[in-house]
CHARMM internal coordinates of N, CA and C (Angstrom, degrees):
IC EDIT
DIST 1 N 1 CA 1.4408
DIST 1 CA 1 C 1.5333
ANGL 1 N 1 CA 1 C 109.28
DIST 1 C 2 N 1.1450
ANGL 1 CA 1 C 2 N 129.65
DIHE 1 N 1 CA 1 C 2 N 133.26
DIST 2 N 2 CA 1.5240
ANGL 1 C 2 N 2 CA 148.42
DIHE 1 CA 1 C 2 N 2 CA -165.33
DIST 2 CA 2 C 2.0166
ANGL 2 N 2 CA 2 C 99.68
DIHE 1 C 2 N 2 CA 2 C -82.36
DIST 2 C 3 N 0.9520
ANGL 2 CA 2 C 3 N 82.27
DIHE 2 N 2 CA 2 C 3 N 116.66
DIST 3 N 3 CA 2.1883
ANGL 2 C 3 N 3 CA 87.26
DIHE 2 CA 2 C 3 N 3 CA 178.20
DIST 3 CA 3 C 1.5034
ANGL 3 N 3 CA 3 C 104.46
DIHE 2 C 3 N 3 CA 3 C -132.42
DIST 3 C 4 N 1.2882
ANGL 3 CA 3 C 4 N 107.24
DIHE 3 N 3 CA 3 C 4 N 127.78
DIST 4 N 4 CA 1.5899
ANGL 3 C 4 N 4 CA 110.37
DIHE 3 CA 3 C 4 N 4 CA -174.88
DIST 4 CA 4 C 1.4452
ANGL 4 N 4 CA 4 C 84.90
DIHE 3 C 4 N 4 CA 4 C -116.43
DIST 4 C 5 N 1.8983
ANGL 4 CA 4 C 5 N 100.41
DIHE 4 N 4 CA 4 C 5 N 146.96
DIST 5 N 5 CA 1.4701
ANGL 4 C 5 N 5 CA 116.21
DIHE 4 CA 4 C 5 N 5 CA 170.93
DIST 5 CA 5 C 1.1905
ANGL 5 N 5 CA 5 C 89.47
DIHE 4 C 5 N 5 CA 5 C -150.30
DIST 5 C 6 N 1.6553
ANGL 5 CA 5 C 6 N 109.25
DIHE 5 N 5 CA 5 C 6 N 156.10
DIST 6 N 6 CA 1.4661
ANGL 5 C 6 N 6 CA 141.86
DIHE 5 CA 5 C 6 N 6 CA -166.23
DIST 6 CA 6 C 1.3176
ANGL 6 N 6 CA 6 C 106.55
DIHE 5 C 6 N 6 CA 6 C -114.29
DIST 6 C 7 N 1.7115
ANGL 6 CA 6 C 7 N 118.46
DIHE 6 N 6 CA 6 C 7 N 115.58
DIST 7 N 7 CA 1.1584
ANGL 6 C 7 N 7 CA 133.98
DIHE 6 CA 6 C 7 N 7 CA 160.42
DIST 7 CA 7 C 1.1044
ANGL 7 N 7 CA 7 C 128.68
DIHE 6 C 7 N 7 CA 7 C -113.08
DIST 7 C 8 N 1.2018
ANGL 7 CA 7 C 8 N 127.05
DIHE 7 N 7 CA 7 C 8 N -149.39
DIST 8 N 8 CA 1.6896
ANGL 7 C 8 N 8 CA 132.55
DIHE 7 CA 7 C 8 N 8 CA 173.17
DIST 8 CA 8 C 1.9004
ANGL 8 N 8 CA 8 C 86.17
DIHE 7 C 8 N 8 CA 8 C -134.39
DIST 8 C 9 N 1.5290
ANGL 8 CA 8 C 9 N 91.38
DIHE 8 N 8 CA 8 C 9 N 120.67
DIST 9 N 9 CA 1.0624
ANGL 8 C 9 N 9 CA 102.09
DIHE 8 CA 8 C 9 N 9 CA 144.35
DIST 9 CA 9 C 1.9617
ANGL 9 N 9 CA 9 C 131.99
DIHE 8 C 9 N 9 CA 9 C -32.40
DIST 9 C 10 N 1.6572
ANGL 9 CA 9 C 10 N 109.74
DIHE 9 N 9 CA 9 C 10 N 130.46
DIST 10 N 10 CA 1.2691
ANGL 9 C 10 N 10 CA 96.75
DIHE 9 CA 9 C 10 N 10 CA -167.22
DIST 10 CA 10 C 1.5454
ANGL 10 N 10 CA 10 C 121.20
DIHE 9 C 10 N 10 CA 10 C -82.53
DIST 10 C 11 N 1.2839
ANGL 10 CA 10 C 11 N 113.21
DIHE 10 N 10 CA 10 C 11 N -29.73
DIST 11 N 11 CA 1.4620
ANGL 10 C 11 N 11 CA 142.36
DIHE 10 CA 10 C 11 N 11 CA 161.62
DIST 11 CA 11 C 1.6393
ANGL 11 N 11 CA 11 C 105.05
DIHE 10 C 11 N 11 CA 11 C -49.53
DIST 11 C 12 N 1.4710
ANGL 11 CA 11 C 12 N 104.33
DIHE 11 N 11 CA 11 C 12 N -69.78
DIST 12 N 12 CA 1.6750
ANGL 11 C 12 N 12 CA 101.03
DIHE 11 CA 11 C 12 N 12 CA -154.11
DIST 12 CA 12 C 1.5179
ANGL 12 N 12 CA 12 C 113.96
DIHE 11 C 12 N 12 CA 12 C -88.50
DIST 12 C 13 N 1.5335
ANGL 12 CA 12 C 13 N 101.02
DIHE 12 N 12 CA 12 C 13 N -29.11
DIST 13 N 13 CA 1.5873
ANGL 12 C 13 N 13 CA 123.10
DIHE 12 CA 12 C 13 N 13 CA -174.58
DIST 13 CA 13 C 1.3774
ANGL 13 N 13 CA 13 C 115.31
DIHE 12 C 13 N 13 CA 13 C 87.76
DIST 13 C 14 N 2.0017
ANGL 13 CA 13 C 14 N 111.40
DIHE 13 N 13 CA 13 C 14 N 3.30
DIST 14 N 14 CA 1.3547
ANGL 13 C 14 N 14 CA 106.99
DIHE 13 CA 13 C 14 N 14 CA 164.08
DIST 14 CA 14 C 1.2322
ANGL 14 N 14 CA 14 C 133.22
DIHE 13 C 14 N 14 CA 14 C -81.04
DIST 14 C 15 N 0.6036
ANGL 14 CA 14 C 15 N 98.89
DIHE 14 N 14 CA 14 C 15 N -162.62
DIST 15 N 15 CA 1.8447
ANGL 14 C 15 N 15 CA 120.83
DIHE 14 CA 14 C 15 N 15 CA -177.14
DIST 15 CA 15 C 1.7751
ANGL 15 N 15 CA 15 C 107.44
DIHE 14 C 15 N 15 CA 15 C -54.50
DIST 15 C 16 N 1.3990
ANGL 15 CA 15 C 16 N 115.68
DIHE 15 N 15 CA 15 C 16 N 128.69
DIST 16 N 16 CA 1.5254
ANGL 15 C 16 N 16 CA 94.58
DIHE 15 CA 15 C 16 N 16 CA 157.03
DIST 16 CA 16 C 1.6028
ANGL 16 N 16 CA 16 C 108.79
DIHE 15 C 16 N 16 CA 16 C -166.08
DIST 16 C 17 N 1.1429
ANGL 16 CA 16 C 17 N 131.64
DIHE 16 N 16 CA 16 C 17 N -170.75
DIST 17 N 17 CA 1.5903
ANGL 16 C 17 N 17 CA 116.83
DIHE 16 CA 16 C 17 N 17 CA -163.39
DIST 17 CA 17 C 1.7658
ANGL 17 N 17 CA 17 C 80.86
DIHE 16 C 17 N 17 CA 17 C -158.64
DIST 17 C 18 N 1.7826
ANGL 17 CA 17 C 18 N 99.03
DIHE 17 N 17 CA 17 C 18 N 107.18
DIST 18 N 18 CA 1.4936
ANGL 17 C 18 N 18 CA 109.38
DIHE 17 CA 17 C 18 N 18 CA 163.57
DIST 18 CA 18 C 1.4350
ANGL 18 N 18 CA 18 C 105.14
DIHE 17 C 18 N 18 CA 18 C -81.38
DIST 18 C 19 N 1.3994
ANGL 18 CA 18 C 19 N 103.07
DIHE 18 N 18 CA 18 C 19 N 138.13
DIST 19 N 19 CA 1.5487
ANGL 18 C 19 N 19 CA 117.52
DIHE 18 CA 18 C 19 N 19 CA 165.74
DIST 19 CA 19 C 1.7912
ANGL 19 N 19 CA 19 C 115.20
DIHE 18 C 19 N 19 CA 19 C -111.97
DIST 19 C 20 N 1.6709
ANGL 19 CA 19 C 20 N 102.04
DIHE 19 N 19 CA 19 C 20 N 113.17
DIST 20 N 20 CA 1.4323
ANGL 19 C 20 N 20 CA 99.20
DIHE 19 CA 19 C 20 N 20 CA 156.12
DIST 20 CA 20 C 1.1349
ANGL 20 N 20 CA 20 C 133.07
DIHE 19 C 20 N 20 CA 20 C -128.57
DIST 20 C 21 N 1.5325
ANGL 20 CA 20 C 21 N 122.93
DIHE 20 N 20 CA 20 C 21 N -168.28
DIST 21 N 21 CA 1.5339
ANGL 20 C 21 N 21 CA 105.04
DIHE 20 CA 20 C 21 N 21 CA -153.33
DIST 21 CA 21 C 2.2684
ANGL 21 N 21 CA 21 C 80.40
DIHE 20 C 21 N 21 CA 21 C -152.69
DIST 21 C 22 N 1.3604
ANGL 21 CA 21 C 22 N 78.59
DIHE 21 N 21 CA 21 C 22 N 102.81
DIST 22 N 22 CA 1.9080
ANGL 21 C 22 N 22 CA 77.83
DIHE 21 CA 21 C 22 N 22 CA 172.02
DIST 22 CA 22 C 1.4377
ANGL 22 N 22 CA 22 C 104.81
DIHE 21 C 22 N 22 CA 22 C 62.87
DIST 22 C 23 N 1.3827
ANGL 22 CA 22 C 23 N 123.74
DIHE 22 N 22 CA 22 C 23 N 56.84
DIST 23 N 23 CA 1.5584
ANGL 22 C 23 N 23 CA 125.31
DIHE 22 CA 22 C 23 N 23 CA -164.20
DIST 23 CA 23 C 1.3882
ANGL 23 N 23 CA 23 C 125.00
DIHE 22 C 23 N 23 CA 23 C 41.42
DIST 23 C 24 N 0.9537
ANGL 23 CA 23 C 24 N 130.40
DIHE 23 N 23 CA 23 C 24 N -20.04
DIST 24 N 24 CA 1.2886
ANGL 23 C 24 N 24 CA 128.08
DIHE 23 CA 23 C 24 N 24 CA 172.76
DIST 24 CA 24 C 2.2239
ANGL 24 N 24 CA 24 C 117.74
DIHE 23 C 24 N 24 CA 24 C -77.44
DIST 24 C 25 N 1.3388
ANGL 24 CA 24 C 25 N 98.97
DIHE 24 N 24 CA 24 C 25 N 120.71
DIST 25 N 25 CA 1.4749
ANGL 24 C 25 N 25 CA 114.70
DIHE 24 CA 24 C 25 N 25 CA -161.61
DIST 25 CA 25 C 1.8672
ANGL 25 N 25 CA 25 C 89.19
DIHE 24 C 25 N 25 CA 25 C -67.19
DIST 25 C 26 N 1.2289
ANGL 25 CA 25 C 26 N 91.93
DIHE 25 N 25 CA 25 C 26 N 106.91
DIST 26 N 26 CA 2.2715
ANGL 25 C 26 N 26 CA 83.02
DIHE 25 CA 25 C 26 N 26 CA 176.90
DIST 26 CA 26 C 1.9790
ANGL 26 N 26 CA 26 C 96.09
DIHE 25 C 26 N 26 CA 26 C -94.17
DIST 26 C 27 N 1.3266
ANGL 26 CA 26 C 27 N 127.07
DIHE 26 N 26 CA 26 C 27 N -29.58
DIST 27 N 27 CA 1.3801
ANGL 26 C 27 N 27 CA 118.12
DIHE 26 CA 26 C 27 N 27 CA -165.62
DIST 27 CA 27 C 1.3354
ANGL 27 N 27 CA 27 C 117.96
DIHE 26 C 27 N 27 CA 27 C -151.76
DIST 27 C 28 N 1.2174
ANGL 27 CA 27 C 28 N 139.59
DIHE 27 N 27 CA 27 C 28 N 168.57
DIST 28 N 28 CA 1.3075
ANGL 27 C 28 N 28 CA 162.04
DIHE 27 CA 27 C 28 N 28 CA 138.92
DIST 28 CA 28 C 1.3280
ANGL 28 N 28 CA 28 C 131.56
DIHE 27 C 28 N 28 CA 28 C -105.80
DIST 28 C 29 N 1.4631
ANGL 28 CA 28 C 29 N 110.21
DIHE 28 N 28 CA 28 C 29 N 119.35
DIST 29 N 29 CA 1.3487
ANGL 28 C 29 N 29 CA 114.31
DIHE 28 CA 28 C 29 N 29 CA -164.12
DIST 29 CA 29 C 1.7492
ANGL 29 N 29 CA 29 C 108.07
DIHE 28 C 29 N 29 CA 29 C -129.67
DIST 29 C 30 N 1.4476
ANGL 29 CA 29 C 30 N 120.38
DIHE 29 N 29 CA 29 C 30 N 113.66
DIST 30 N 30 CA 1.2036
ANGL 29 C 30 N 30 CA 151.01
DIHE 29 CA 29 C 30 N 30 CA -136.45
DIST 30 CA 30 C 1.6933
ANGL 30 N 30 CA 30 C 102.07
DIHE 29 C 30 N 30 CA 30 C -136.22
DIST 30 C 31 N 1.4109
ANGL 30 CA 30 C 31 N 104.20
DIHE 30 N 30 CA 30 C 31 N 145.67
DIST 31 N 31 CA 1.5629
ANGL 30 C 31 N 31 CA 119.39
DIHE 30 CA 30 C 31 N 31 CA -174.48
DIST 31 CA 31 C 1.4137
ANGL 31 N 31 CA 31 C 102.72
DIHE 30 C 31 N 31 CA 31 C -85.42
DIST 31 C 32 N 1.4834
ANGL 31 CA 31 C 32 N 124.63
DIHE 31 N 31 CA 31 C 32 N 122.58
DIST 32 N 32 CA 1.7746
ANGL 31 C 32 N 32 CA 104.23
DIHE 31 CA 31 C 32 N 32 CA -170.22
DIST 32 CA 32 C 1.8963
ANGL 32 N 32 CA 32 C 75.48
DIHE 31 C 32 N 32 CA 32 C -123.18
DIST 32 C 33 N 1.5280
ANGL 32 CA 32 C 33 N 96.54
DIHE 32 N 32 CA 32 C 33 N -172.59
DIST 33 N 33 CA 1.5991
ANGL 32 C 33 N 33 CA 109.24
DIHE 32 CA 32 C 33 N 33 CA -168.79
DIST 33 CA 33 C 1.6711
ANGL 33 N 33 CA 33 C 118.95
DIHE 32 C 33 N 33 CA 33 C -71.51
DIST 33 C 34 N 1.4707
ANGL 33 CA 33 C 34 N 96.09
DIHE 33 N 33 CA 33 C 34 N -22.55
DIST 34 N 34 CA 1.6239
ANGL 33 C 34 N 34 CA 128.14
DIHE 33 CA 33 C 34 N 34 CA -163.97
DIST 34 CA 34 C 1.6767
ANGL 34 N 34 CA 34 C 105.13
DIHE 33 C 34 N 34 CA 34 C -91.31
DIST 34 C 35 N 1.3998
ANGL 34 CA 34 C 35 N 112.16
DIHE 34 N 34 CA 34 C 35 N -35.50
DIST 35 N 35 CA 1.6025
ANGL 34 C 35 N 35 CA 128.15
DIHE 34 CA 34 C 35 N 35 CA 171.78
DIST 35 CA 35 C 1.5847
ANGL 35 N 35 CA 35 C 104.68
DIHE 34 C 35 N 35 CA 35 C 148.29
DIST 35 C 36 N 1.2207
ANGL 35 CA 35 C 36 N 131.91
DIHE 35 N 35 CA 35 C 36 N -101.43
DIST 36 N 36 CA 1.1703
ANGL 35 C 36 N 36 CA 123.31
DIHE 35 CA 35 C 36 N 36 CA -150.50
DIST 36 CA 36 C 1.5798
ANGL 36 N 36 CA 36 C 102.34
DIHE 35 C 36 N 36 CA 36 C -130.64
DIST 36 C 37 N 1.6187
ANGL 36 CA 36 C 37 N 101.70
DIHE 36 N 36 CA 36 C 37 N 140.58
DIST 37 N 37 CA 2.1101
ANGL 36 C 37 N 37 CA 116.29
DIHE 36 CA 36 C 37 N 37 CA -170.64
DIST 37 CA 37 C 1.7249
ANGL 37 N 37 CA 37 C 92.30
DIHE 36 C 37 N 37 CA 37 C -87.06
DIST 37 C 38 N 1.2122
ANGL 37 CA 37 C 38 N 148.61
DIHE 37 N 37 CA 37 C 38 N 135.97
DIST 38 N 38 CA 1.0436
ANGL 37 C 38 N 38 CA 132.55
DIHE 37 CA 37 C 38 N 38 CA 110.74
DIST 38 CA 38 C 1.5541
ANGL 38 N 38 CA 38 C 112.49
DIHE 37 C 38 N 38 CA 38 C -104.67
DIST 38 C 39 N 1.7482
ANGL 38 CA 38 C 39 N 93.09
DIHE 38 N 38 CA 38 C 39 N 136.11
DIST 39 N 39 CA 1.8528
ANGL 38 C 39 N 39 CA 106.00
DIHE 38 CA 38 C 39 N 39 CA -179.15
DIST 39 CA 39 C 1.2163
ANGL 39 N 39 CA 39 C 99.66
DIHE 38 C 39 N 39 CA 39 C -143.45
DIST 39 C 40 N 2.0682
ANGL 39 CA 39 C 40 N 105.93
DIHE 39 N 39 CA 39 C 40 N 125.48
DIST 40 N 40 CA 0.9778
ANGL 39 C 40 N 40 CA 122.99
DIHE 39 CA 39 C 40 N 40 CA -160.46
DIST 40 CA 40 C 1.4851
ANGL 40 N 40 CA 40 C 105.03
DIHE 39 C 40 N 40 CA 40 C -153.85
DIST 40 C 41 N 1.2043
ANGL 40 CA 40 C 41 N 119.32
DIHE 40 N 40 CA 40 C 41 N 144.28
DIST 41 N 41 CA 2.0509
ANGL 40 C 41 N 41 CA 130.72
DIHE 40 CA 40 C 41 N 41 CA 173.11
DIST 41 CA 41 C 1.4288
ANGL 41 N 41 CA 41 C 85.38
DIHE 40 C 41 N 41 CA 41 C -72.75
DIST 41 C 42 N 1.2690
ANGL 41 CA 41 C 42 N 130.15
DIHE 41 N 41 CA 41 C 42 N -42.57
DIST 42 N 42 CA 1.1124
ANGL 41 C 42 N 42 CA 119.77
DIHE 41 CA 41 C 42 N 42 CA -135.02
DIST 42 CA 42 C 1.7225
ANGL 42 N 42 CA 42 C 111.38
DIHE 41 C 42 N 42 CA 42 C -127.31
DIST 42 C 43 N 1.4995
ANGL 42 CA 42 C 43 N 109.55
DIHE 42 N 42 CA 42 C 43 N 19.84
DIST 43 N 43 CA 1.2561
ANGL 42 C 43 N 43 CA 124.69
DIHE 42 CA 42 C 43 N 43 CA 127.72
DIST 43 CA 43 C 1.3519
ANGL 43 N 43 CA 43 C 138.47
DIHE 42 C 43 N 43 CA 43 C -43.83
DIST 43 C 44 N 2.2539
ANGL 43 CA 43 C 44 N 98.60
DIHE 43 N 43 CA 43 C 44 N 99.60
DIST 44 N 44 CA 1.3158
ANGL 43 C 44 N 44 CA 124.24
DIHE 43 CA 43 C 44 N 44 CA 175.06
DIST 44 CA 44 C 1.6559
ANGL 44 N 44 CA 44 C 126.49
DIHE 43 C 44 N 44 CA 44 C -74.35
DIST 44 C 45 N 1.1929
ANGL 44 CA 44 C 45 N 97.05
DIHE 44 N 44 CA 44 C 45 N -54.70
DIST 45 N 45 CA 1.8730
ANGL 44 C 45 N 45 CA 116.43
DIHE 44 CA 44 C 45 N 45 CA 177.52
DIST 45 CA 45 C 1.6279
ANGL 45 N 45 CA 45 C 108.52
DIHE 44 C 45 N 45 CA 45 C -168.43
DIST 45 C 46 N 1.3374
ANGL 45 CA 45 C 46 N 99.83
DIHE 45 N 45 CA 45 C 46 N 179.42
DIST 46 N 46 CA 1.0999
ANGL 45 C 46 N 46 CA 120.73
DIHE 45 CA 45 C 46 N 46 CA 164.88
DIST 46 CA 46 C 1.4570
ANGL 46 N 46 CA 46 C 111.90
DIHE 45 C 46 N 46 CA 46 C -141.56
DIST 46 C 47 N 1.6034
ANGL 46 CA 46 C 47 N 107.62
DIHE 46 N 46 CA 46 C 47 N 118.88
DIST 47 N 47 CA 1.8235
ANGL 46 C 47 N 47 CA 131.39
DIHE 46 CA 46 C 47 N 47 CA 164.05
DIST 47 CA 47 C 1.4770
ANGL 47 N 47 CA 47 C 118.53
DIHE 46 C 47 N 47 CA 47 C -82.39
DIST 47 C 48 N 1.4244
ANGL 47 CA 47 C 48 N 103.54
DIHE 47 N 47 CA 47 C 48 N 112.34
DIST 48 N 48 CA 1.7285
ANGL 47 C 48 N 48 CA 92.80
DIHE 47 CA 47 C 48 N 48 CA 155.18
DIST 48 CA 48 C 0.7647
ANGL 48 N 48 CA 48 C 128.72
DIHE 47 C 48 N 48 CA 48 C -124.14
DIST 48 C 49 N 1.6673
ANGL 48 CA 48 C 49 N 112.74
DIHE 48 N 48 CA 48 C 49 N 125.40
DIST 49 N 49 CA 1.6387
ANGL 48 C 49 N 49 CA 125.39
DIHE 48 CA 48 C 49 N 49 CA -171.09
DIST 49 CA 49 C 1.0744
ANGL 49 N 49 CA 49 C 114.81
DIHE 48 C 49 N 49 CA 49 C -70.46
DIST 49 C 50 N 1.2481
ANGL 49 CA 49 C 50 N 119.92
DIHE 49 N 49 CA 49 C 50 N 152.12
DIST 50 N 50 CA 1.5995
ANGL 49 C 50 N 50 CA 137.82
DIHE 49 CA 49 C 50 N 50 CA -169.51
DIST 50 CA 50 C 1.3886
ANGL 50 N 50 CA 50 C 113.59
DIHE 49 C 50 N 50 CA 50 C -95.68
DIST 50 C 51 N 1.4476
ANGL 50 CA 50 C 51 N 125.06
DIHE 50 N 50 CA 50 C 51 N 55.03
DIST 51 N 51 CA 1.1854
ANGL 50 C 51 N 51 CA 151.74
DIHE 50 CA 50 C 51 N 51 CA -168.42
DIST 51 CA 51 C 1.1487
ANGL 51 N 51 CA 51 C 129.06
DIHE 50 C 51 N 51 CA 51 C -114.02
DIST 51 C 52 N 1.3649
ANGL 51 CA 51 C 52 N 142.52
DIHE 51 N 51 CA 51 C 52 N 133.43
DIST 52 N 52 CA 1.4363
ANGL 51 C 52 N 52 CA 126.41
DIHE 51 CA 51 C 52 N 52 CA 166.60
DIST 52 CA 52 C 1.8265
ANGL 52 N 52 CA 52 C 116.69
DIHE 51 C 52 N 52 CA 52 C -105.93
DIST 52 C 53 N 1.0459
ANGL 52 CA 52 C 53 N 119.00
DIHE 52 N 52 CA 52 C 53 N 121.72
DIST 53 N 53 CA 1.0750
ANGL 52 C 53 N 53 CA 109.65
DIHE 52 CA 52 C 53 N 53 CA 7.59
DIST 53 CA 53 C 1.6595
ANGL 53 N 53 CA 53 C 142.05
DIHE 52 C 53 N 53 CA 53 C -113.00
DIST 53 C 54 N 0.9994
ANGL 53 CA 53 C 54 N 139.61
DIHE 53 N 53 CA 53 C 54 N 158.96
DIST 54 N 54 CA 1.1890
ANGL 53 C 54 N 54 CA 139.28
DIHE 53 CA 53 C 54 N 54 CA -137.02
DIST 54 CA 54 C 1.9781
ANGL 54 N 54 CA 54 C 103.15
DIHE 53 C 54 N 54 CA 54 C -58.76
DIST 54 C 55 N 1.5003
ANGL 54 CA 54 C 55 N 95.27
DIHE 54 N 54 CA 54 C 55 N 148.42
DIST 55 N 55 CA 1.7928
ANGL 54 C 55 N 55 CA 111.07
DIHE 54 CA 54 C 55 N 55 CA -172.79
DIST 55 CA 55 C 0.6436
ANGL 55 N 55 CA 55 C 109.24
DIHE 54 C 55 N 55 CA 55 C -154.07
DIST 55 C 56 N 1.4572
ANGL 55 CA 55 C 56 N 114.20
DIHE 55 N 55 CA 55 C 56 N 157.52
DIST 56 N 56 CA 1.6227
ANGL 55 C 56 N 56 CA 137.81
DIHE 55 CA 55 C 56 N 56 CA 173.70
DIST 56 CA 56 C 1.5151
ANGL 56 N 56 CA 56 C 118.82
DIHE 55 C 56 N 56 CA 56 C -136.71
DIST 56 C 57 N 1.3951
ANGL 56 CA 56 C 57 N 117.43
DIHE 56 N 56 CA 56 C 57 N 139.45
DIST 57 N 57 CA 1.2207
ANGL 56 C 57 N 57 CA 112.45
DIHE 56 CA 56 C 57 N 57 CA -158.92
DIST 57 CA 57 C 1.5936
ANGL 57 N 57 CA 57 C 95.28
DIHE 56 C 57 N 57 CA 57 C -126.89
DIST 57 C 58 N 1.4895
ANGL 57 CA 57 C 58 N 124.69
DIHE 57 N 57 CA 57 C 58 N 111.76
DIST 58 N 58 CA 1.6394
ANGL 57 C 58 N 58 CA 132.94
DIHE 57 CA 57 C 58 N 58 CA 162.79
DIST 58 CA 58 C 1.1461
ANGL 58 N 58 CA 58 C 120.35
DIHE 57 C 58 N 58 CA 58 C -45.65
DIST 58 C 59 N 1.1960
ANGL 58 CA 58 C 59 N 143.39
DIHE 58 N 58 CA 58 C 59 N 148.15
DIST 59 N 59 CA 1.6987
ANGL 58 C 59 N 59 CA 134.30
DIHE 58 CA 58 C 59 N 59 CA -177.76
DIST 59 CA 59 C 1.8155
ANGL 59 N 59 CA 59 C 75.89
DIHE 58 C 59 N 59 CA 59 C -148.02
DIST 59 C 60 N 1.1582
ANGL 59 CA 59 C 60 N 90.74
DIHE 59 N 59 CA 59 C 60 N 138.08
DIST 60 N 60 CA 1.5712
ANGL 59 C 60 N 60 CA 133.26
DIHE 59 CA 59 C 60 N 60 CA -170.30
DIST 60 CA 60 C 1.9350
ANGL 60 N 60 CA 60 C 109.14
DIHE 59 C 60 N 60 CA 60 C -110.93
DIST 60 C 61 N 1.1186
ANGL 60 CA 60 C 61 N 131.03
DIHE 60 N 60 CA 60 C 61 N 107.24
DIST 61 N 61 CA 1.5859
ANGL 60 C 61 N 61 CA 125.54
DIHE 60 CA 60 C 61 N 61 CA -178.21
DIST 61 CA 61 C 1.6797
ANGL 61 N 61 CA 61 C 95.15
DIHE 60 C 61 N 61 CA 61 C -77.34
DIST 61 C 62 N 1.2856
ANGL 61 CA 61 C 62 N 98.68
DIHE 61 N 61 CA 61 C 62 N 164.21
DIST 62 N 62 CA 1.3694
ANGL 61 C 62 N 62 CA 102.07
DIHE 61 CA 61 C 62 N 62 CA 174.04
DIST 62 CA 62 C 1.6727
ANGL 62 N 62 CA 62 C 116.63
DIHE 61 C 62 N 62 CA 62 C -87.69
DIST 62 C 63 N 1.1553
ANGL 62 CA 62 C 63 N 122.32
DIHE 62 N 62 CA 62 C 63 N -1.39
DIST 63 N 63 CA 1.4529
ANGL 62 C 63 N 63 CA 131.54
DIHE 62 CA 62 C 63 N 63 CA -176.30
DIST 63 CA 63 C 1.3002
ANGL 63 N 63 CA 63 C 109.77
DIHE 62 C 63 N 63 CA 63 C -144.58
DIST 63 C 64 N 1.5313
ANGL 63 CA 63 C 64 N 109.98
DIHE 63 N 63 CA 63 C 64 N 134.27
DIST 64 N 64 CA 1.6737
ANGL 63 C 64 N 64 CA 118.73
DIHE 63 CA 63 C 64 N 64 CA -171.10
DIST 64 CA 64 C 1.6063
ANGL 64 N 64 CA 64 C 98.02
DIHE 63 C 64 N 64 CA 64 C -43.15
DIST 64 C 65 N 1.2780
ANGL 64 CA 64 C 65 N 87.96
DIHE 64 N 64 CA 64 C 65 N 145.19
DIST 65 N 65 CA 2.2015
ANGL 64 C 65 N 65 CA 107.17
DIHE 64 CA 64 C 65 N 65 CA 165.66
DIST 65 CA 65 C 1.8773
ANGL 65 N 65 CA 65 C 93.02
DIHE 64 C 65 N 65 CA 65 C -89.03
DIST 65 C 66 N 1.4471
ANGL 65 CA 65 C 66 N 90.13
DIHE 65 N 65 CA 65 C 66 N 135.45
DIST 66 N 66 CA 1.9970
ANGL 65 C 66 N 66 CA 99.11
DIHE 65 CA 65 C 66 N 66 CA 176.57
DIST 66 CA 66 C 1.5678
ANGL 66 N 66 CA 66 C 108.50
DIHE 65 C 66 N 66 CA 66 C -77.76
DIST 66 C 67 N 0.8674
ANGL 66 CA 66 C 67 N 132.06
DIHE 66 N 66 CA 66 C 67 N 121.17
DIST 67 N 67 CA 1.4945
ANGL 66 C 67 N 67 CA 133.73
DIHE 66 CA 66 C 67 N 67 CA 137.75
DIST 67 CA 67 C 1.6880
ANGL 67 N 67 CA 67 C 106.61
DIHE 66 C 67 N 67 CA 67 C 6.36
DIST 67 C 68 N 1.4593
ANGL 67 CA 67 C 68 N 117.12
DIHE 67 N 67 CA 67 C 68 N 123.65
DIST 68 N 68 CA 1.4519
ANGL 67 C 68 N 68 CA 103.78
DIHE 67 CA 67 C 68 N 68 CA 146.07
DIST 68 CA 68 C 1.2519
ANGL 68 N 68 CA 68 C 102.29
DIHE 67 C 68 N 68 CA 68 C 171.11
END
COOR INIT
IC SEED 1 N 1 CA 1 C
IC BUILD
């Protein structure tokens, strides 16, 4: 099950909203200049529903993505 909690960044001391999934930390999601950071190993895709109003839904793999 996916649980978001709000910290301070450890680096900057801002703002940020860890996302995990069954204790395990899959992302960090951060205010960037453009709109919104998500950074994740374990970045699957991104869906956007055809909704108003308009969304997008992250899909998370269950095992880190490798470098390459």
């Amino acid at each position: 099950m996916i649980r978001l909690v709000t910290k301070p960044h450890e680096e900057t001391g801002g703002e940020m909203v860890q996302v995990w999934d069954d204790g395990v930390f899959v992302a960090g999601v951060y205010p960037h200049e453009d709109g919104v950071r998500i950074v994740s190993k374990y970045l699957a895709g991104v869906d956007t529903e055809p909704v108003y109003p308009p969304a997008v839904v992250v899909k998370f793999s269950a095992h880190p993505i490798e470098a390459g």
